[in-house]
N, C-alpha and C positions, 0 to 999 in steps of 0.2 A: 326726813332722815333722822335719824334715833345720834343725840350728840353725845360722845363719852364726856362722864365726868369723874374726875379722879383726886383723889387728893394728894399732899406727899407720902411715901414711905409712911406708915402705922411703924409703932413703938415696936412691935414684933418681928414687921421685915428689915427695918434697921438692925434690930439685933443680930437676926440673920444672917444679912450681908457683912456683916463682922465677923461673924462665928463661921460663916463656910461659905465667904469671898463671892457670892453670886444670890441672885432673888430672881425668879420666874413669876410675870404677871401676866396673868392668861386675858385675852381680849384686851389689852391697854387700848388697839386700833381696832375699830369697825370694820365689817366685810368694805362697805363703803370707800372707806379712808385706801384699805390696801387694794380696791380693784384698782383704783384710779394710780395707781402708783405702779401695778404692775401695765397697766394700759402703759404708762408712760415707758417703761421698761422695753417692754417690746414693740413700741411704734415710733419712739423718735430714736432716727439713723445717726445722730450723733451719741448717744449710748453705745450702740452696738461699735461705732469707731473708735470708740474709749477703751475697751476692754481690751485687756491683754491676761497672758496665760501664767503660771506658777507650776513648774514641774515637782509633782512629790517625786519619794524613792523608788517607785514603779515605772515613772515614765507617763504616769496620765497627768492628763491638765485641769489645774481647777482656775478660773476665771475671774479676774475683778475690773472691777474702775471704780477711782479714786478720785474723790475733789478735796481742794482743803476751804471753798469759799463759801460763804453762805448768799444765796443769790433769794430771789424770790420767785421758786418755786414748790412742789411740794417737798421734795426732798428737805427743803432747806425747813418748810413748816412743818415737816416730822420731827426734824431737829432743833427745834426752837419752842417746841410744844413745852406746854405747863408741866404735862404730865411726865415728861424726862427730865424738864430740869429741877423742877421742884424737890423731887426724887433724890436725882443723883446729890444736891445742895446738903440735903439732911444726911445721906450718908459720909460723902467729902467735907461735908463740915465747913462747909464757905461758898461764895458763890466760883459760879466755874464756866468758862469758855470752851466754845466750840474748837476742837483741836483739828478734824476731819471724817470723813462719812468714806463708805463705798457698799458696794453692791457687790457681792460672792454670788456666783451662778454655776451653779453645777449639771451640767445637762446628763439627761438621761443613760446611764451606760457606758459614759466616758469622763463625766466628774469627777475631779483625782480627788484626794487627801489634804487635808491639811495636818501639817507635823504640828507635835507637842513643842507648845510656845508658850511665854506671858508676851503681856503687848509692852509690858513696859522691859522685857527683856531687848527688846531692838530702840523701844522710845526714849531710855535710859544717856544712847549713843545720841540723842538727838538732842542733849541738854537739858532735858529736865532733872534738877535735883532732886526729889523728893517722886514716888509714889502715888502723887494727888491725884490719882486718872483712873478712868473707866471706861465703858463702853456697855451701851446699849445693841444689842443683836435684836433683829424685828423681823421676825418670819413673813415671808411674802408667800409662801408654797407652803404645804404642814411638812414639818423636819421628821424625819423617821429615822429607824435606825439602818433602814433595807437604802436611803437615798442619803445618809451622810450627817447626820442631825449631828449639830457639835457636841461634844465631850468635855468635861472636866473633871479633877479632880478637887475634890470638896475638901476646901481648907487649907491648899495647897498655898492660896497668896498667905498664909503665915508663914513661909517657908523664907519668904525676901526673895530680891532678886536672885537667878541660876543664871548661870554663865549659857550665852549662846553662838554657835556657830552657824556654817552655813549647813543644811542638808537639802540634798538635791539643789532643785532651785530655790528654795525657802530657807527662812532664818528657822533656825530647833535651838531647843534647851538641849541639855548636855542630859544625854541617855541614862546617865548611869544614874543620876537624881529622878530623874522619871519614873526610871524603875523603880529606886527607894520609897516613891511617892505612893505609887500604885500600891505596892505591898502594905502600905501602912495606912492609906487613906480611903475612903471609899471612891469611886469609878462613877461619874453620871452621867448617864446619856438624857441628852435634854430633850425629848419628843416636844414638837410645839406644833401649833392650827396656826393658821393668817390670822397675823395681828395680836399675836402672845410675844412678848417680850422680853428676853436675859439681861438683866443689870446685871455686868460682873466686873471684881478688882480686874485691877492693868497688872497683877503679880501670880492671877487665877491662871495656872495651868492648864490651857482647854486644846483640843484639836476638834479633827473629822474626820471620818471614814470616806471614802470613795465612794459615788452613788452604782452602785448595783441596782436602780430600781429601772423602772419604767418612767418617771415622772422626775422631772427637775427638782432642785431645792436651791430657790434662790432667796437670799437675806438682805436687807439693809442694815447695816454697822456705822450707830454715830459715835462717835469718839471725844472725849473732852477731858479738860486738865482744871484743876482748878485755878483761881485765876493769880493768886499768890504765889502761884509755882511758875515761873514764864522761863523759857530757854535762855541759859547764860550761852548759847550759840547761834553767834546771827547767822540764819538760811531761811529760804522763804519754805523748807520743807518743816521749821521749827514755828512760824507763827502760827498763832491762835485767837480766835474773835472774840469780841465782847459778842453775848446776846441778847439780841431784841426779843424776850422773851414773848410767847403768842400766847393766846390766852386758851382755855379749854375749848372754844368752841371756833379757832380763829382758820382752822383749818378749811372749813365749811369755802373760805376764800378760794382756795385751790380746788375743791371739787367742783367748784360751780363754773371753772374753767373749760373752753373747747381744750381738746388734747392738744391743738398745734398751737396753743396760747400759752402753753406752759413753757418756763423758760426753763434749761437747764444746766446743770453743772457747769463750772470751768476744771478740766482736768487738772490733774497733777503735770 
């Protein structure tokens, strides 16, 4: 098997992620890495017990499950990979903890939406002081725009936190800065293949479309804070781990696993 090797962030994708809040790294994961990950997705019955629904403003449902633990499987060895934290370290500027991961699953034709949000617009209420946080989105399916591939607006985490309320079943930014946003900033739709990667700010304004396709669009989302930013509110929905970071090739660990050897998540 062909091992990825990656280094941190280049002086150019750093500047990037400053200048327009997000950086796309096409292939970070092997077809390899993410078959085994989707195998895991759709054969072990306690994922699919996990998962619960989120109504957008239409009434469709988009799908997730959430863990906040780092166990030892591969989920947890995507998330402890060199090649995300190394990354995200040089742009946060310090080292940084695993905050939480989940899985968005949009199934074919009935995939809802996800409303225009930052992540630190709800994580803000959860006690973190400061902005330190990001998130890695890792395409499992190729994201289109016909099946819901997320959206941002570019440069929008310089705007600071927007006020958020509820819509539908989800948390939204406040409409009327959205639209300010759009008008004035450019609109990206992120098309990605299995195993391309979004680094974006926790302040990046991104959503999704509904899947209209034929074909699912399901993502793994690891989440982390840096680690000098910890919650001045005790809840076990505010900790965050130290990582044992894995090394480029450490993953190899988990594909050489049978499927029913994989451990997985403890939910939310």
């Amino acid at each position: 098997m062909k091992r990825h090797s990656v280094l941190a962030f280049t002086k150019t994708q750093i500047t990037e992620f400053e200048r327009d809040g997000y950086v796309i790294v096409r292939g970070l994961f092997n077809r390899e890495e993410i078959d085994i990950v989707n195998h895991v997705v759709n054969a072990d019955p306690s994922i699919a017990a996990a998962i619960y629904g989120r109504h957008d403003q239409s009434g469709s449902t988009t799908e997730l499950a959430l863990w906040r633990d780092l166990g030892d499987d591969v989920f947890a060895g995507i998330a402890r990979s060199a090649r995300i934290v190394d990354s995200l370290e040089s742009v946060l500027e310090g080292d940084i903890n695993f905050f939480h991961a989940k899985l968005t699953l949009k199934r074919p034709k009935v995939g809802g939406a996800w409303e225009w949000h930052q992540d630190y617009g709800y994580w803000y209420r959860n006690g973190f002081l400061f902005p330190y946080m990001a998130s890695v989105f890792i395409a499992l399916d190729p994201a289109t725009r016909e099946n819901g591939c997320l959206q941002l607006i570019k440069g929008s985490h310089r705007m600071g936190r927007i006020e958020h309320g509820t819509v539908a079943g989800q948390v939204g930014a406040d409409s009327i800065y959205v639209k300010q946003a759009l008008e004035r900033l450019p609109l990206v739709h992120c098309e990605m293949e299995p195993g391309d990667a979004l680094f974006f700010h926790c302040n990046t304004l991104h959503s999704s479309a509904a899947n209209s396709s034929e074909h699912s669009r399901n993502a793994l989302l690891c989440c982390y804070n840096r680690s000098d930013n910890p919650s001045f509110l005790s809840s076990p929905d505010n900790r965050t781990t130290v990582i044992d970071k894995l090394a480029d090739d450490g993953l190899a660990v988990y594909l050489d696993k049978p499927i029913d050897a994989q451990r997985t998540f403890a939910t939310a």
